[in-house]
N, C-alpha and C positions, 0 to 999 in steps of 0.2 A: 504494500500500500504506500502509495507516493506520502511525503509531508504534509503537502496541503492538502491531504483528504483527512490525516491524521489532525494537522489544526482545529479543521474543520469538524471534524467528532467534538472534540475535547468543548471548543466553542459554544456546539448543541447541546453538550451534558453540562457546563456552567451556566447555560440561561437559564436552562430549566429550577436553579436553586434560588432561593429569595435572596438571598445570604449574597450574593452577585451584587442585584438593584441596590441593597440597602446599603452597603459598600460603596458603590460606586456612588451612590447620591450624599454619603456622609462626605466623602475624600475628592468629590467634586465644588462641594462647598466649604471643606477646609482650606483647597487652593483653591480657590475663590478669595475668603478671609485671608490669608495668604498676600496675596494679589492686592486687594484692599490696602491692607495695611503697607506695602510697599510703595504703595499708588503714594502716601499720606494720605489715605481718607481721603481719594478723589470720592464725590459724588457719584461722577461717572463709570466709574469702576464696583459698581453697586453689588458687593456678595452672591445677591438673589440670582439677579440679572447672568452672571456671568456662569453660574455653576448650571441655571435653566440652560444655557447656548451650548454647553459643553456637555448635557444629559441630552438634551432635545438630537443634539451633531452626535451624537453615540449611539442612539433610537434611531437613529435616520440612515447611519452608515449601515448596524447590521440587523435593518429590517426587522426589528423587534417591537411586536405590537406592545402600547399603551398599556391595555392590560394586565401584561405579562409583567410588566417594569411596575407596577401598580401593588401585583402583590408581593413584591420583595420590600417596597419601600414604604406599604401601607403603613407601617412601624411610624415611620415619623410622620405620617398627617394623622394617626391617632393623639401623636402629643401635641397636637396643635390647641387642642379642648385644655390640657393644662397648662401647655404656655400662654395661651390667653386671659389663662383664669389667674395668673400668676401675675399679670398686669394690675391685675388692685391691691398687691404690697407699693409698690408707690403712690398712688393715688391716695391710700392709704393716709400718708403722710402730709397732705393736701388738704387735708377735711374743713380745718378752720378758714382755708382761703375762699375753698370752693364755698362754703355756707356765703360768703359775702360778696361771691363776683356770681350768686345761681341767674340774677337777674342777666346781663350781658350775656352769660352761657348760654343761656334760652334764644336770646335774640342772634347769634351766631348760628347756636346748632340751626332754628329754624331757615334761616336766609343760606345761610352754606349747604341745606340738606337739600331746599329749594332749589337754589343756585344749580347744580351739581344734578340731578335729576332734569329740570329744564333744558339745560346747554346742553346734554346727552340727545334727548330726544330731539332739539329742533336743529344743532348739526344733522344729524344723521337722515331727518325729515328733508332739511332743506338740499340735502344729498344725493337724493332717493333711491335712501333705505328702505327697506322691506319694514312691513308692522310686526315680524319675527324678528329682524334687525332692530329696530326699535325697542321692543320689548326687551330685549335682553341687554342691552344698553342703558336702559333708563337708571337698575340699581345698581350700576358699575361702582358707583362711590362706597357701597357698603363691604364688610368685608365678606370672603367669598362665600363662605358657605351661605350668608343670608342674601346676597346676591344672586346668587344661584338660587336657593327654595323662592325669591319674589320671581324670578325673571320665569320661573316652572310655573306657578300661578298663573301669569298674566299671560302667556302666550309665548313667549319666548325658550329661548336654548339655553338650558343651565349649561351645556358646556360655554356656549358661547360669553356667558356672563362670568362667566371663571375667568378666561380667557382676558376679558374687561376689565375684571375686577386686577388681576395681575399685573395686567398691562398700566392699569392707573396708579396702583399701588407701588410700580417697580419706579416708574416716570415721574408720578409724587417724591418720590426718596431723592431721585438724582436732581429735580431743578427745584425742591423747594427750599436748600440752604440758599442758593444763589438768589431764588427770587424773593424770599422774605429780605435778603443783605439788600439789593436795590429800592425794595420796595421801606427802609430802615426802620423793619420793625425788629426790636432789638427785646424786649419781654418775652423770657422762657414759655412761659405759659401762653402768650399767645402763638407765637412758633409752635408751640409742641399744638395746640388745641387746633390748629390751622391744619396742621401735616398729618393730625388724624382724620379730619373731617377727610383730605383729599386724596390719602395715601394710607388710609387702616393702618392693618397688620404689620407690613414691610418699613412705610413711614413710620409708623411707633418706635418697630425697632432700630430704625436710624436713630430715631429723637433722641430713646433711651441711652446710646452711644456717646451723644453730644451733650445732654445735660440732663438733669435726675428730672430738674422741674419741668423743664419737657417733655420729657418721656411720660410722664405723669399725666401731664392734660391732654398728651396726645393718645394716649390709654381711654381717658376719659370720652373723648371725640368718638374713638373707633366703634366705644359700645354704643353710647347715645346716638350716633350715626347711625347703627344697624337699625335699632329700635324705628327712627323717626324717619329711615328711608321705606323699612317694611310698611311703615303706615302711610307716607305718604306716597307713593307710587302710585297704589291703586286706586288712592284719590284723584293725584293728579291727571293721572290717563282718563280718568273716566268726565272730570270736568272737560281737557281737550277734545274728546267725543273717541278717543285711539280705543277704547273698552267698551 
C-alpha cells in the first residue's frame, strides 16, 4: 500500500474521534491568543476571528462536515451557559453604581436595542433582502443563542442568525476601541455598556480584557440586550407590517 493511501487511513480513523475537533478548536485558539498578544492587542487580530478562519480553512480543506466537527467540540459551547453565567461576578461588584445610573441604562438599553434591530432590517430591506433575510437579521445584536431561538420564531434561519450574530459580535470587538477613542468617550462603563449592546458575548470578553469596569457593564448590556431584543423584535416587525 503506497503512503498516501496509508495517510489517508490514519486521516479517516482520526476524524472519526471527538478528541481531534476538541483539540484542534482548543490549540486553534490558543495560537490565536498567541497571535493576539504578539499583535499588542491589535483589535484587529481578534482571538475569535482568527482561530474561526483557521477551523473554518481546516473544515474546508479536508471536506469535513459541520456536524462531525460539532460533536468533538460540543465540549466547549456546553461551557458557554457557565461562562456566561460567570459574567455576574463583576457586575456583581457594580450594584451600588448601577442602582443610580438604572434611569440612563433604560434609556440606552431601549434606543441601542431599537437602534440595532431597525438599521438591520431596513439595510437589508433597502437591499432587497428576502423577509427570510430579514428575519434573521433583525436579532443579530443579541447574543446567539437568543438570536437564533427569535430569528426560529419569526420566520427566519437560526443558522443564518448565528452567522449574524458572530459576524457583529467578532466586528463589535475589532472597531469598537477605535471608534468609542474618536468618538472621546473615555467612561469604562459607558465603553463597556456600548460594546455589549453591539458586540455580546465576544465584545464583553474584549471589554473584560481592557478594564474590570467594562467588562462589567458590558456583561450587563449583553443580558438586558437578549431580554429586550427577544421582546422587541416581534413587536417591531409586526408594527412594520414584515409579520
Amino acid at each position: 500500500m503506497t503512503p498516501p493511501a496509508k495517510l489517508s487511513e490514519i486521516w479517516v480513523f482520526l476524524a472519526q474521534s471527538p478528541l481531534l475537533w476538541l483539540s484542534l478548536t482548543l490549540l486553534a485558539y490558543l495560537g490565536a491568543l498567541w497571535l493576539h498578544r504578539r499583535s499588542g492587542a491589535n483589535p484587529a487580530v481578534n482571538p475569535v476571528l482568527v482561530s474561526v478562519v483557521v477551523i473554518v480553512g481546516v473544515l474546508l480543506a479536508t471536506r469535513t462536515p459541520y456536524d462531525t466537527y460539532f460533536e468533538g467540540a460540543k465540549f466547549v459551547h456546553f461551557l458557554i451557559g457557565p461562562a456566561t453565567v460567570a459574567l455576574a461576578v463583576p457586575l456583581y461588584g457594580q450594584l451600588g453604581r448601577l442602582r443610580r445610573l438604572w434611569l440612563p441604562i433604560g434609556v440606552a438599553l431601549l434606543v441601542g436595542s431599537v437602534a440595532a434591530i431597525v438599521s438591520a432590517i431596513g439595510i437589508a430591506w433597502a437591499l432587497g433582502g428576502s423577509h427570510e433575510l430579514l428575519m434573521s437579521l433583525a436579532p443579530k445584536s443579541a447574543t446567539m443563542p437568543i438570536a437564533m431561538g427569535v430569528a426560529e420564531k419569526i420566520g427566519g434561519l437560526p443558522s443564518l442568525a448565528a452567522v449574524a450574530a458572530a459576524v457583529a459580535g467578532i466586528s463589535g470587538a475589532i472597531m469598537a476601541t477605535g471608534l468609542l477613542n474618536l468618538l472621546r468617550i473615555k467612561e469604562p462603563a459607558v465603553r463597556g455598556f456600548a460594546v455589549g449592546m453591539a458586540a455580546h458575548g465576544i465584545g464583553t470578553a474584549r471589554a473584560i480584557q481592557v478594564n474590570e469596569t467594562a467588562g462589567a457593564f458590558s456583561a450587563l448590556a449583553l443580558g438586558l440586550n437578549g431580554i429586550a431584543t427577544a421582546l422587541l423584535v416581534p413587536l417591531l416587525i409586526r408594527l412594520a407590517g414584515f409579520f
